[in-house]
Z-matrix of the N, CA and C atoms (Angstrom, degrees):
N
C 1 1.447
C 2 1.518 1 112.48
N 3 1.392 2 122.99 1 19.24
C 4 1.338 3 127.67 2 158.93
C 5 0.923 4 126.26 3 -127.44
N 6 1.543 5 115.45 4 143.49
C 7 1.534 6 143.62 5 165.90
C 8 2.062 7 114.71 6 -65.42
N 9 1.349 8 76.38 7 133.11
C 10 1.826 9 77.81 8 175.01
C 11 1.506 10 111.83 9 -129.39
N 12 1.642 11 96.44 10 138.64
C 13 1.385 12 90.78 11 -176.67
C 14 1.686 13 103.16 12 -128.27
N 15 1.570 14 102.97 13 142.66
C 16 1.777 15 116.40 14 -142.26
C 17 1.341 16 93.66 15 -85.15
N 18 1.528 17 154.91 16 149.39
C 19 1.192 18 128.49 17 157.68
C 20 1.566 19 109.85 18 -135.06
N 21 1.042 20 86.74 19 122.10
C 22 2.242 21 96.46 20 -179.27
C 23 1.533 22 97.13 21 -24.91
N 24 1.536 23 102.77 22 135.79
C 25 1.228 24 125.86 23 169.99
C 26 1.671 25 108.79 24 -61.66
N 27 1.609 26 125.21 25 -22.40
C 28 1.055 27 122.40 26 172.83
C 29 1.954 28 125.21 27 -72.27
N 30 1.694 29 81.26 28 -24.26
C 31 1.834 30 109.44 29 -165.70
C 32 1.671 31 79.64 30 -77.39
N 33 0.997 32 104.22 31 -45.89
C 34 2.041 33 103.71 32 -166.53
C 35 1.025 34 115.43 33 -64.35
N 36 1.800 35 138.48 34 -40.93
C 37 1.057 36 131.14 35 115.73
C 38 1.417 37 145.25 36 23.41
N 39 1.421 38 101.06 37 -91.13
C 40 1.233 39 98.39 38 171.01
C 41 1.660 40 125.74 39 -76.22
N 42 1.052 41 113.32 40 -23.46
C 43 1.836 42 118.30 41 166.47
C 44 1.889 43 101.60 42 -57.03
N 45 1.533 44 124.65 43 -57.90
C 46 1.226 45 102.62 44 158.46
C 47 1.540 46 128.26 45 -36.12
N 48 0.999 47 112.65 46 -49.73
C 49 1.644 48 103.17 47 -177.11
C 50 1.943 49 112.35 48 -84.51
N 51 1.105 50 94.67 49 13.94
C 52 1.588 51 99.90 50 150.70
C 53 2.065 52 91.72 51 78.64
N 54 1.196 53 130.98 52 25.80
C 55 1.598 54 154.82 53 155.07
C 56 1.690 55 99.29 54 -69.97
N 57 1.771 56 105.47 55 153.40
C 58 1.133 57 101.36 56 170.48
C 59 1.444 58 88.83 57 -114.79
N 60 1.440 59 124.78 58 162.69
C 61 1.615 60 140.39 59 168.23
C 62 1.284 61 97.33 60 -115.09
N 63 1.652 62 95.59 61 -165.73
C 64 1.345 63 103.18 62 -172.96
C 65 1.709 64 94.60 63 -151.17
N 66 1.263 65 124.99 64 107.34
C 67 1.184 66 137.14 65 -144.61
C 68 1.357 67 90.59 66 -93.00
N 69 1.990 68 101.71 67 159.20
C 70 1.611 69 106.59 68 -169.91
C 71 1.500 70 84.61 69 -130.79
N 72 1.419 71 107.26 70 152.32
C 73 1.750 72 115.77 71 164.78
C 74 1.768 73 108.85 72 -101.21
N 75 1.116 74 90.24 73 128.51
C 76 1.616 75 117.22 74 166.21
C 77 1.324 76 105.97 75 -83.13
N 78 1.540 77 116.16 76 131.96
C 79 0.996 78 147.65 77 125.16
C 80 1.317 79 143.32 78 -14.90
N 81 1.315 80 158.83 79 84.98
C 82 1.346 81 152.07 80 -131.58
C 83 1.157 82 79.15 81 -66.74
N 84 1.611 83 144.42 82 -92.30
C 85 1.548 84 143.29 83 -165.48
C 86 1.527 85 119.11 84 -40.45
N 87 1.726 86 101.87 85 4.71
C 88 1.841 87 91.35 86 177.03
C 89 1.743 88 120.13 87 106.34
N 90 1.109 89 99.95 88 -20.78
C 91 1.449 90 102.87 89 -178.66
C 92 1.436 91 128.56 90 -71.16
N 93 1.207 92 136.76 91 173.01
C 94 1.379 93 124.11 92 -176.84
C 95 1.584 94 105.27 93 -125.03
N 96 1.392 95 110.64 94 126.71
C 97 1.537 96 109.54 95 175.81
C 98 1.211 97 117.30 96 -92.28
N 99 1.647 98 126.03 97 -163.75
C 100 1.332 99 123.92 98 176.70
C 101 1.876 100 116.60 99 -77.74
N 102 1.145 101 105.99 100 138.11
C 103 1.382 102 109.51 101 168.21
C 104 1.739 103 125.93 102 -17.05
N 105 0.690 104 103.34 103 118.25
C 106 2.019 105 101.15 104 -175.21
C 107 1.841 106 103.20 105 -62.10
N 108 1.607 107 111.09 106 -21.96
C 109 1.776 108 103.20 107 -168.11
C 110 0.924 109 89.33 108 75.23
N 111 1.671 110 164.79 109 -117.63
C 112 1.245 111 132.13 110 -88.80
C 113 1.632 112 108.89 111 -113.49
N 114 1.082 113 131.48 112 121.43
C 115 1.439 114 143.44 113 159.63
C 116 1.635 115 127.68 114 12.11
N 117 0.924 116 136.54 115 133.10
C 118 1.559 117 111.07 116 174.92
C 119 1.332 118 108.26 117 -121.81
N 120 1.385 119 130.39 118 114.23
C 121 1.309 120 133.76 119 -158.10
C 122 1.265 121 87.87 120 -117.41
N 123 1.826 122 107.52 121 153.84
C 124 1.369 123 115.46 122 157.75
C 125 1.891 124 104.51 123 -150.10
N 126 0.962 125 88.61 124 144.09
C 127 1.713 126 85.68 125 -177.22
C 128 1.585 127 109.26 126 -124.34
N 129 1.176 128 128.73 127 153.12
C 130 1.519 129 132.02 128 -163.20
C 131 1.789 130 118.45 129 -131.22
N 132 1.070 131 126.53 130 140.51
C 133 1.494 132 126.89 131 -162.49
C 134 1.932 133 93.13 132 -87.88
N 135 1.105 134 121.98 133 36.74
C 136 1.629 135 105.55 134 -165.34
C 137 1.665 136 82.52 135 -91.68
N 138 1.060 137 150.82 136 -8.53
C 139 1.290 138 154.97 137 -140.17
C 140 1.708 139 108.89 138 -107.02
N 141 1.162 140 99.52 139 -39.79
C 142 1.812 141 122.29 140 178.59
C 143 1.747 142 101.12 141 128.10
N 144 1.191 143 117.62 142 23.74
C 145 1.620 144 110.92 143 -163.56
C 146 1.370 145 91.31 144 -69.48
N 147 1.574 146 94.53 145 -151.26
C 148 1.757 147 140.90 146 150.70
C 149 1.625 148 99.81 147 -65.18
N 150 1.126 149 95.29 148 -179.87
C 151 1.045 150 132.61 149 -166.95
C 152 1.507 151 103.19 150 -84.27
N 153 1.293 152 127.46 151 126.29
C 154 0.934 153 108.10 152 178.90
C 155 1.396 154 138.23 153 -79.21
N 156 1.938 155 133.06 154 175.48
C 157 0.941 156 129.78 155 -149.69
C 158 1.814 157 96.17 156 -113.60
N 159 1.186 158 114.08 157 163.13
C 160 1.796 159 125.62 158 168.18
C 161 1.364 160 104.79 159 -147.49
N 162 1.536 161 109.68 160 89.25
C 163 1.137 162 114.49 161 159.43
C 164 1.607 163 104.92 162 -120.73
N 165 1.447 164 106.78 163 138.38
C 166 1.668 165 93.56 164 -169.37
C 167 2.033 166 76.46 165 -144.86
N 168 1.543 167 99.32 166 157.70
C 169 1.772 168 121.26 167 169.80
C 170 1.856 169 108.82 168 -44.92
N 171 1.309 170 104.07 169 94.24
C 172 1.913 171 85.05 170 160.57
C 173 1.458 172 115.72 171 -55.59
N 174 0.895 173 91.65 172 173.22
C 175 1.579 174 111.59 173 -179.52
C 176 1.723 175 94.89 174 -100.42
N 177 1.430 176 88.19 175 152.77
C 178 1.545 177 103.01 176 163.08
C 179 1.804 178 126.71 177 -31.96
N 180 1.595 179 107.79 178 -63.76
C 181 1.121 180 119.43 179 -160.20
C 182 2.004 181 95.11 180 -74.86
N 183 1.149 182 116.72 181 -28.99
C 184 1.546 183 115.12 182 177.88
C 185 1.526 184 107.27 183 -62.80
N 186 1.764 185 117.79 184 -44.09
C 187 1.202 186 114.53 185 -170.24
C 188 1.664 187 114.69 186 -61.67
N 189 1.131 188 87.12 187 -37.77
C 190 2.106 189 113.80 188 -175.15
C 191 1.665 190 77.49 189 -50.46
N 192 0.947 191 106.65 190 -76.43
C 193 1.785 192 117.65 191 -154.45
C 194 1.354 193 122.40 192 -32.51
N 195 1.428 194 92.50 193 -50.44
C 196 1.913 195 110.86 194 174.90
C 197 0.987 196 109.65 195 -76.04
N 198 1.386 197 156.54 196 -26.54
C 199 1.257 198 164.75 197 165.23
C 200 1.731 199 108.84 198 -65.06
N 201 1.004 200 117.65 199 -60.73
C 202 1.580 201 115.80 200 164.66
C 203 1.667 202 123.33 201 -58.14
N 204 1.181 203 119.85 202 -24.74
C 205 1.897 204 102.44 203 -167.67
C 206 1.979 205 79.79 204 -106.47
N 207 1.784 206 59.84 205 145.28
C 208 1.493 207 107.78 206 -164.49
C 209 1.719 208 102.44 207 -91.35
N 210 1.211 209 112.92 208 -39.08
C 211 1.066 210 114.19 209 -161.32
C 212 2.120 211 103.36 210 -117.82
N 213 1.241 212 108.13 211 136.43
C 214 2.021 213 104.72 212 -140.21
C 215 1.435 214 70.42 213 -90.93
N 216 1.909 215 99.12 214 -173.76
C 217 1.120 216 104.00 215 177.83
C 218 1.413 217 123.00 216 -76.84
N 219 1.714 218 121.14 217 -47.51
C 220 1.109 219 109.92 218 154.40
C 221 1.497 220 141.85 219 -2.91
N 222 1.695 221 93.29 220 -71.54
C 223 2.391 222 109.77 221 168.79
C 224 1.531 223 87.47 222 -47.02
N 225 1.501 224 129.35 223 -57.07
C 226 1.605 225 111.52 224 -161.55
C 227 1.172 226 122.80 225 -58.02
N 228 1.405 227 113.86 226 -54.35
C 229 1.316 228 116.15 227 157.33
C 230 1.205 229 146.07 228 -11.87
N 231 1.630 230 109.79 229 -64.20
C 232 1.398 231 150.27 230 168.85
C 233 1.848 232 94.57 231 -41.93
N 234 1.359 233 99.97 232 -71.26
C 235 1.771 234 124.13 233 -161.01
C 236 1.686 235 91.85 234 -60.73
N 237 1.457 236 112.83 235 -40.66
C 238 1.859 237 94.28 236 -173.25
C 239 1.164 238 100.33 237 -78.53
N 240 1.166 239 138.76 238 -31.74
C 241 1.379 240 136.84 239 165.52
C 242 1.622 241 121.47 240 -28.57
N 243 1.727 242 94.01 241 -73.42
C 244 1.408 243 96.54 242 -170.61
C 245 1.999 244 101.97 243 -55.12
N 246 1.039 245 137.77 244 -57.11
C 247 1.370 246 166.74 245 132.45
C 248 1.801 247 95.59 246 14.90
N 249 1.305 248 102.12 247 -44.24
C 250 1.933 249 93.71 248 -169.26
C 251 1.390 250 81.20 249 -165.44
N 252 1.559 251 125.64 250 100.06
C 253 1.242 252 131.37 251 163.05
C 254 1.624 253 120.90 252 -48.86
N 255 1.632 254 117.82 253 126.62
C 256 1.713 255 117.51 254 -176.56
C 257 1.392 256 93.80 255 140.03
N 258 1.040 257 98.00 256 179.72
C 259 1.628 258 131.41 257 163.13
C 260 1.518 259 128.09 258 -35.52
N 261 0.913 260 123.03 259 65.46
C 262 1.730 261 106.62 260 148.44
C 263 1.140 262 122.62 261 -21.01
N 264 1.547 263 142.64 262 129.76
C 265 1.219 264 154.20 263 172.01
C 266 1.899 265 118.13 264 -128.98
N 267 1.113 266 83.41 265 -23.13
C 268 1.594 267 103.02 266 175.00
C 269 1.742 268 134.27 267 -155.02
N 270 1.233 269 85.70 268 148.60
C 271 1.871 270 84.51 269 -178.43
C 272 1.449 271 97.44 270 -141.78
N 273 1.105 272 127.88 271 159.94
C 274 1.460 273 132.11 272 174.35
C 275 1.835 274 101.70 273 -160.77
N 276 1.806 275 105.86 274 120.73
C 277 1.514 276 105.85 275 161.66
C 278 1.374 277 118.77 276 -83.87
N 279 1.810 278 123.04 277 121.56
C 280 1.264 279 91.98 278 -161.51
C 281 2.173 280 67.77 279 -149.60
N 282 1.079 281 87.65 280 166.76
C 283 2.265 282 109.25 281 167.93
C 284 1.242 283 106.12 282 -85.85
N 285 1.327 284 136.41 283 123.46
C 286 1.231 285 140.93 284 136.11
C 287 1.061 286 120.69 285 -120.81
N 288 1.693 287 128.21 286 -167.54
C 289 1.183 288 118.93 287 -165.27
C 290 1.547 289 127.97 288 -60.79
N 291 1.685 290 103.60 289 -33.26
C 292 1.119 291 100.29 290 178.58
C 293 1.585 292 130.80 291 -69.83
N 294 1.456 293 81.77 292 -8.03
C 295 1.728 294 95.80 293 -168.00
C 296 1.313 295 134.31 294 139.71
N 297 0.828 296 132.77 295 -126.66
C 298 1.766 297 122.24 296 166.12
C 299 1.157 298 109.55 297 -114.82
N 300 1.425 299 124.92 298 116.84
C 301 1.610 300 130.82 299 -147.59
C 302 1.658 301 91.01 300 -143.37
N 303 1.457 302 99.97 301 159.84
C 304 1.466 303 132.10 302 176.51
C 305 1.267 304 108.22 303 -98.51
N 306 1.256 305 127.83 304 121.02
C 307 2.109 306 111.32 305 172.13
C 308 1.734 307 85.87 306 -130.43
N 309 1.158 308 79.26 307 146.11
C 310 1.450 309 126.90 308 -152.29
C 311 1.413 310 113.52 309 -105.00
N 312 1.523 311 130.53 310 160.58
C 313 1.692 312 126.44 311 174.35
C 314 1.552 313 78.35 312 -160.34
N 315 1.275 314 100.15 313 128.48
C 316 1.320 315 115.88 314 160.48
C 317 1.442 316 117.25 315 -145.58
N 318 1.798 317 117.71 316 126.71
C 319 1.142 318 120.06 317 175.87
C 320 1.344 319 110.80 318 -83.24
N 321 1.464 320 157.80 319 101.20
C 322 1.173 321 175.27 320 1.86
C 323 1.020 322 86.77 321 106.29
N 324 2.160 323 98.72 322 123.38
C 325 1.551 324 121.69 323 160.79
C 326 1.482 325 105.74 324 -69.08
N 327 1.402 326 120.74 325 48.18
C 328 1.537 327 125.02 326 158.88
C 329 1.676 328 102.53 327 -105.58
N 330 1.495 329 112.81 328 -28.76
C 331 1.761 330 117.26 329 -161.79
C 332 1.244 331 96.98 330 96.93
N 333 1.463 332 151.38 331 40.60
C 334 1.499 333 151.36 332 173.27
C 335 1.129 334 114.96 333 -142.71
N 336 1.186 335 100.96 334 138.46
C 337 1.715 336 108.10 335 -169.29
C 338 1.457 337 96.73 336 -100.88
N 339 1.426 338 94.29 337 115.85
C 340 1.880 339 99.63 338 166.57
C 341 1.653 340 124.00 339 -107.60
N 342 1.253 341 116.82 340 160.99
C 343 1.023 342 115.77 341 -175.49
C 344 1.556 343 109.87 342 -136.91
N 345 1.905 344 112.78 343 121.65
C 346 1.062 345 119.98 344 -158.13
C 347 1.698 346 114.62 345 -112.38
N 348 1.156 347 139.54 346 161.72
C 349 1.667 348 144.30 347 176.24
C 350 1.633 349 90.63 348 -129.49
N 351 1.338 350 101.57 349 136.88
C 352 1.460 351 121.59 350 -175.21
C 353 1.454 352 108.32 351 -131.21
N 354 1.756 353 143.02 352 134.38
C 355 0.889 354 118.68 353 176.32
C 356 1.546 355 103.18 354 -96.08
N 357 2.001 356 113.21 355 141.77
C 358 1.266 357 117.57 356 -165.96
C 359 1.635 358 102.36 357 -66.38
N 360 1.056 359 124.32 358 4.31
C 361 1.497 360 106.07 359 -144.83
C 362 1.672 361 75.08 360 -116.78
N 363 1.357 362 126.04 361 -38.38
C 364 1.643 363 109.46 362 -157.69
C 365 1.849 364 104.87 363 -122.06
N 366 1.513 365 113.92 364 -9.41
C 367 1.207 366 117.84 365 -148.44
C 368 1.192 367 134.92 366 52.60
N 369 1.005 368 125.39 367 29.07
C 370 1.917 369 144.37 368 173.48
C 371 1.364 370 111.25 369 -69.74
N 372 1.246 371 121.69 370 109.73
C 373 1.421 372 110.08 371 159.96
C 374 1.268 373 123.47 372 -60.76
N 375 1.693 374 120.25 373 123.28
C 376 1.074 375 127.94 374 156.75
C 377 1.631 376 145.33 375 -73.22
N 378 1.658 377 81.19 376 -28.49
C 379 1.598 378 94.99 377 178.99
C 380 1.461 379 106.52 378 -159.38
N 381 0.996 380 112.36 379 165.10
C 382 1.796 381 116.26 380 169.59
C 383 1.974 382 101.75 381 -165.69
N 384 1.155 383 91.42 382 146.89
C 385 1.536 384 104.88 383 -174.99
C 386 1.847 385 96.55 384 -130.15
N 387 1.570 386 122.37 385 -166.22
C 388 1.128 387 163.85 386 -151.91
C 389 2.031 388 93.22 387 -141.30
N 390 1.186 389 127.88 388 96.56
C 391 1.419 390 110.18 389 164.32
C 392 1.626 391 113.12 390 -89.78
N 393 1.658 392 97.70 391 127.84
C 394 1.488 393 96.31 392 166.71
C 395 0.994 394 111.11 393 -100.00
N 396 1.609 395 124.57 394 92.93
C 397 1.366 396 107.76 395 167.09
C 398 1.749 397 116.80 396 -112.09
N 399 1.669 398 102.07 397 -131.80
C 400 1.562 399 84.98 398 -177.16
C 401 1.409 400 117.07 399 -93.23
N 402 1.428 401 98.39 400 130.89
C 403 1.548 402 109.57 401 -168.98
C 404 2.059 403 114.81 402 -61.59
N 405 1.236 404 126.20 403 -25.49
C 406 1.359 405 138.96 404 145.47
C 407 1.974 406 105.37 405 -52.32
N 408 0.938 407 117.58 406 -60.72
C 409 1.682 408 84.34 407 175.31
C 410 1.352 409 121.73 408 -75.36
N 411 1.346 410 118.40 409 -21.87
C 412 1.579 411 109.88 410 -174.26
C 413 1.362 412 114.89 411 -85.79
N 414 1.740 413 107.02 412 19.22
C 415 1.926 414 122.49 413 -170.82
C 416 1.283 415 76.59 414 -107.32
N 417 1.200 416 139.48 415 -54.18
C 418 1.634 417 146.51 416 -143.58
C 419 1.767 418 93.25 417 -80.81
N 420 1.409 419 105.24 418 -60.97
C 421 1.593 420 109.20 419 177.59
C 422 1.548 421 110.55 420 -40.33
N 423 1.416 422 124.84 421 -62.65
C 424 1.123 423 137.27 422 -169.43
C 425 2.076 424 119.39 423 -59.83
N 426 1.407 425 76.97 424 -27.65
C 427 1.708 426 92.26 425 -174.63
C 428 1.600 427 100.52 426 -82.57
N 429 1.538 428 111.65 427 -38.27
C 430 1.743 429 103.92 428 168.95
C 431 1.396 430 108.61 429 -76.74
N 432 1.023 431 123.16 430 13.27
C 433 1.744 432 105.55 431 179.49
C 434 1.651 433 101.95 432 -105.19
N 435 1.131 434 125.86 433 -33.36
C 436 1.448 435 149.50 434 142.02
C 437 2.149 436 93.19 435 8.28
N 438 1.057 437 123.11 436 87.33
C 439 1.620 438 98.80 437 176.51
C 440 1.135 439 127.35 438 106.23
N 441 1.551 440 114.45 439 -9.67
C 442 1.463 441 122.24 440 -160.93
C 443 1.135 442 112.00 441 -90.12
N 444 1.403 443 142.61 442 140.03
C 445 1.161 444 136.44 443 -161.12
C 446 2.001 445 100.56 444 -139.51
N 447 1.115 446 91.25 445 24.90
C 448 1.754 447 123.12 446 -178.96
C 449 1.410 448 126.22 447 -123.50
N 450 1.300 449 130.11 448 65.55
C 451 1.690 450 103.30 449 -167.04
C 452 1.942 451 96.41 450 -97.86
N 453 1.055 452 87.88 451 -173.17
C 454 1.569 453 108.83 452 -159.20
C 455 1.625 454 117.62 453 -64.56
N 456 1.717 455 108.85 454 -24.91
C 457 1.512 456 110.47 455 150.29
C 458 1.693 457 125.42 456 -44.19
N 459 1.919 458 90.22 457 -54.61
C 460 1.206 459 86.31 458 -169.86
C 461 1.464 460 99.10 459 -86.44
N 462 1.082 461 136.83 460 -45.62
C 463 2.173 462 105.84 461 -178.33
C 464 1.398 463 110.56 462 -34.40
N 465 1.359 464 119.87 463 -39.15
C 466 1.347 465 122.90 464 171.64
C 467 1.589 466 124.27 465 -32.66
N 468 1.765 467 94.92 466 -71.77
C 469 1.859 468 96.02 467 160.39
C 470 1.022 469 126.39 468 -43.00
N 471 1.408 470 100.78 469 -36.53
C 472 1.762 471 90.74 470 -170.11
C 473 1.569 472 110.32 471 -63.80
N 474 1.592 473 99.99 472 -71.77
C 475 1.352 474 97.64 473 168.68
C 476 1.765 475 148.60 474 -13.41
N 477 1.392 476 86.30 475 -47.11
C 478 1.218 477 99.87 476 168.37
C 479 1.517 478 130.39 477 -78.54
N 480 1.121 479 132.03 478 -17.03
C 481 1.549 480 150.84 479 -179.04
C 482 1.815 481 78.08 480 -90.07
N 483 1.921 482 86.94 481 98.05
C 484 1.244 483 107.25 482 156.10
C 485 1.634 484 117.92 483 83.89
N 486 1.319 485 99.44 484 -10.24
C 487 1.960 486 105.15 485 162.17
C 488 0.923 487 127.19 486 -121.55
N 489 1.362 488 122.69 487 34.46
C 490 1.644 489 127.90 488 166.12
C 491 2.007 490 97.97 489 91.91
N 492 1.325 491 102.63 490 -172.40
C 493 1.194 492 116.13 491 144.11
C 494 1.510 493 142.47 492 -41.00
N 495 1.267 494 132.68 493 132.14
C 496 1.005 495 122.11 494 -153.64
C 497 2.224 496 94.81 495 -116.64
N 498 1.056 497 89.54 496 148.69
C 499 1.801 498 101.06 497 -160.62
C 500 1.527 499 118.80 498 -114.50
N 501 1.960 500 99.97 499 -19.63
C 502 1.622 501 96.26 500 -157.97
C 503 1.438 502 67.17 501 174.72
N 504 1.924 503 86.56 502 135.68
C 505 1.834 504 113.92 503 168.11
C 506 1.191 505 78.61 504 -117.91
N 507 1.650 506 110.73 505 173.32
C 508 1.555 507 122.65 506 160.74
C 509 1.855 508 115.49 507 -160.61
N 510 0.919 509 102.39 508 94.16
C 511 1.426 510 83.39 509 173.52
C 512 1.627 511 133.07 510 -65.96
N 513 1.308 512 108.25 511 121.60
C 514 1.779 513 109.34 512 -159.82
C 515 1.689 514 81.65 513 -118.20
N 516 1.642 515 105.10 514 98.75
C 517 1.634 516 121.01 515 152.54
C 518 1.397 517 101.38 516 -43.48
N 519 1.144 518 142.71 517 -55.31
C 520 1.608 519 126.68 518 -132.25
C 521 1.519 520 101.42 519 -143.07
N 522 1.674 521 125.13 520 60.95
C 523 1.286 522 115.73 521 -166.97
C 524 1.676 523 96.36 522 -117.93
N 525 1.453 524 110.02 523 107.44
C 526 1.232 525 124.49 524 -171.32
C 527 1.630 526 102.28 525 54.55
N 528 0.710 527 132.39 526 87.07
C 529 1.476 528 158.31 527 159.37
C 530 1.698 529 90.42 528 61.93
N 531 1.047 530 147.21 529 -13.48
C 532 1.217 531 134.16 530 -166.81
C 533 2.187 532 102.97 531 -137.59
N 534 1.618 533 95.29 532 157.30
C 535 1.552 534 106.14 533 165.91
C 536 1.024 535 135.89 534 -55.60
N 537 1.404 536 129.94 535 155.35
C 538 1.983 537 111.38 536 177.11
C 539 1.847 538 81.60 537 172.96
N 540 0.995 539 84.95 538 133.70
C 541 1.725 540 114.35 539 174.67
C 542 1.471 541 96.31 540 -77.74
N 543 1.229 542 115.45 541 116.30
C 544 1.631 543 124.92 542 -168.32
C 545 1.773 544 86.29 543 -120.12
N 546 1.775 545 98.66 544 117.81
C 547 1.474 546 117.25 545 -176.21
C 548 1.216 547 93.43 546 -133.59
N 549 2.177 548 101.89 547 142.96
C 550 1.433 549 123.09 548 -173.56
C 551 1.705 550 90.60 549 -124.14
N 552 1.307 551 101.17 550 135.71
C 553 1.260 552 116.45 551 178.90
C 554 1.976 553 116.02 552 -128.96
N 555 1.131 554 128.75 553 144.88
C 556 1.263 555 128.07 554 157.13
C 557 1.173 556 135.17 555 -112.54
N 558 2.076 557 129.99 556 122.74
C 559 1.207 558 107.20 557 -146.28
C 560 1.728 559 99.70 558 -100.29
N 561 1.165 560 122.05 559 -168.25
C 562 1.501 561 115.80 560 170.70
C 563 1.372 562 120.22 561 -42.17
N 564 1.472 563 110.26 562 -42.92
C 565 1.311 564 118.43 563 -152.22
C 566 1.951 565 97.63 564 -94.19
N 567 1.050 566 85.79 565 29.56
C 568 1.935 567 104.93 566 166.59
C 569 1.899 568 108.83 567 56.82
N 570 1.170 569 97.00 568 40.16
C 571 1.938 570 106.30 569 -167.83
C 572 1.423 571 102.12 570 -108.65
N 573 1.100 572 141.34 571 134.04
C 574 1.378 573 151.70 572 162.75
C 575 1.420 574 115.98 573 -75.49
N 576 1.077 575 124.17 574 144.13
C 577 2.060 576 126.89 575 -166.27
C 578 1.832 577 97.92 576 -157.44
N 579 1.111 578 94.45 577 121.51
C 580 1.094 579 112.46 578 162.26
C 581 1.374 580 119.32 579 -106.92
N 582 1.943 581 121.97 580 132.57
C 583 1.203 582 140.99 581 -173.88
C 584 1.729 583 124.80 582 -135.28
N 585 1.209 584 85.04 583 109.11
C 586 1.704 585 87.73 584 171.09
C 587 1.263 586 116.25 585 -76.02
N 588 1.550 587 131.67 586 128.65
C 589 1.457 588 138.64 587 176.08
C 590 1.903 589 93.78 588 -111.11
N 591 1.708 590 106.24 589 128.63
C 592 1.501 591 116.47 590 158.03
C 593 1.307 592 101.13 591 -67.66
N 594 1.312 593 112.67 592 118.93
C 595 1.856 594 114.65 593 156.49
C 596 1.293 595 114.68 594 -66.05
N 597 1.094 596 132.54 595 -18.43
C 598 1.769 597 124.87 596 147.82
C 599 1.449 598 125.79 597 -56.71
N 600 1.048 599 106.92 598 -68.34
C 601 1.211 600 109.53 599 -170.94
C 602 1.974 601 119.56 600 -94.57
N 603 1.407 602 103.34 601 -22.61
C 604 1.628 603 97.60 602 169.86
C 605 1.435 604 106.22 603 104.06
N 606 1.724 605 127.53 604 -12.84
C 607 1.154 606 110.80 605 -135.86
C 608 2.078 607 77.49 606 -112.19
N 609 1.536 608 107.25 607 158.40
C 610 1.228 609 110.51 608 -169.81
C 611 1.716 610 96.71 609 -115.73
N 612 1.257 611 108.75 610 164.20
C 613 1.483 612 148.59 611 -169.75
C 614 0.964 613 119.46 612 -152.50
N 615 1.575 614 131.30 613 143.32
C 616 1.325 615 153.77 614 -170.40
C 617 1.760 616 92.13 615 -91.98
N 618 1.334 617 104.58 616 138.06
C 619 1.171 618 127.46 617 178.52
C 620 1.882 619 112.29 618 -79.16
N 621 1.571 620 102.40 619 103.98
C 622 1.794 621 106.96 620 164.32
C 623 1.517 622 99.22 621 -14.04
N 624 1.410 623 105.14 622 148.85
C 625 1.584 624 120.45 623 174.11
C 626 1.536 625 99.50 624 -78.66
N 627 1.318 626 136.78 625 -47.11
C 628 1.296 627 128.89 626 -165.72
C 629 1.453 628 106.82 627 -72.77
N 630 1.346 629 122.19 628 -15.17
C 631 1.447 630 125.69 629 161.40
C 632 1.853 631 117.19 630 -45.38
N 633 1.673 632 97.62 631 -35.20
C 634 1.297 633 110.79 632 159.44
C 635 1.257 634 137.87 633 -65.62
N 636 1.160 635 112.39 634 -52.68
C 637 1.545 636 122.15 635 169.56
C 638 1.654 637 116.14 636 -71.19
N 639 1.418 638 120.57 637 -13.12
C 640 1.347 639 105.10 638 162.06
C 641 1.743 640 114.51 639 -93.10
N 642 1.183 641 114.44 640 6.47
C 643 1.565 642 124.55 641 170.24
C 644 1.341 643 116.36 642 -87.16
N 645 1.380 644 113.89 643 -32.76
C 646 1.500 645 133.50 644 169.14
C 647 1.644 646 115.38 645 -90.83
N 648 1.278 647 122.14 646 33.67
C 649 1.340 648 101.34 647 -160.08
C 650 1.978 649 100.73 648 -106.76
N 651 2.004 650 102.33 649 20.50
C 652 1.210 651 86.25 650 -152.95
C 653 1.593 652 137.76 651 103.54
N 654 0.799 653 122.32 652 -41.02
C 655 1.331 654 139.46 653 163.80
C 656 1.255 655 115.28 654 -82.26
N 657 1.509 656 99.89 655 130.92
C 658 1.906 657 110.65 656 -177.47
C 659 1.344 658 98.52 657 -89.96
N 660 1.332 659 105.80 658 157.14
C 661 1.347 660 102.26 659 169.30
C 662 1.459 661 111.66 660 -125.43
């Protein structure tokens, strides 16, 4: 459920030496598109700060994305819900054929993990399946939901009060020894932010910078 954006080893460079660039989006086949315009900053606690920040350049096709759905993540939420009663665990804004769609993870007060397509524009279910995936993460998923007084609508709100649009929930069982609803948002000014929400407690945090660089490292996920 994440987007990666490639950045010249020269662009990387100069952000080490504390320079701003102007970041380009890659192409799954390799190609290079037009400049995103906005800056990609990252700042780091090695200093004695805060915590550090992950704001990095969306790409084109993310900005398009958030600007078109009609219906936030929250409404998606809501709609896979009514659609397959349980848990939300995931949302992702992403293009497919039908169009610009919501897909969905919902753990269902059946014990089944489903997986839903929402259209962004109306909230219609398009599709829903049975996911078989791996039965070790959806033990790990299930064991962080155990207590949570956070589900994935609300990291959503949170997120959003004050970071743009919101693009992608995720539930991350095992992020540095503990859970946290890891939310990607895009703000006007076309910047990507990543936010961890505690499913206990509700309260949000800026995502470690190296949280970044293992998202960028090349590797699809």
């Amino acid at each position: 459920m994440k987007r990666h954006l490639v950045i010249a080893t020269a662009a990387a460079a100069a952000l080490l030496a504390g320079g701003t660039v102007t970041a380009f989006a890659v192409s799954g086949d390799g190609t290079q598109g037009a400049p995103t315009g906005a800056p990609a900053q990252r700042t780091d606690d090695r200093a004695g700060g805060d915590r550090a920040t992950v704001v990095q350049a969306a790409d084109a096709e993310d900005r398009r994305e958030a600007g078109a759905a009609r219906v936030t993540a929250p409404e998606a939420a809501a709609a896979a819900r009514k659609a397959v009663p349980g848990t939300v665990t995931g949302l992702d804004l992403d293009r497919d054929r039908p169009g610009l769609v919501w897909e969905a993870d919902v753990l269902g007060t059946d014990g089944r993990w489903h997986e839903l397509t929402l259209d962004a524009g109306t909230g219609r279910v398009l599709n829903q399946h049975l996911d078989r995936g791996d039965d070790d993460d959806h033990a790990r998923e299930q064991a962080a939901l155990k207590g949570a007084r956070t589900d994935a609508a609300g990291a959503a709100r949170t997120a959003a009060a004050g970071h743009g649009t919101v693009t992608s929930v995720e539930l991350d069982a095992d992020h540095r020894t503990r859970a946290v609803w890891e939310v990607e948002t895009v703000t006007k000014d076309g910047r990507e932010h990543t936010l961890l929400v505690d499913p206990g407690t509700g309260r949000a945090s800026t995502a470690p910078a190296d949280d970044a660089d293992d998202d960028n490292d090349g590797a699809d996920d």
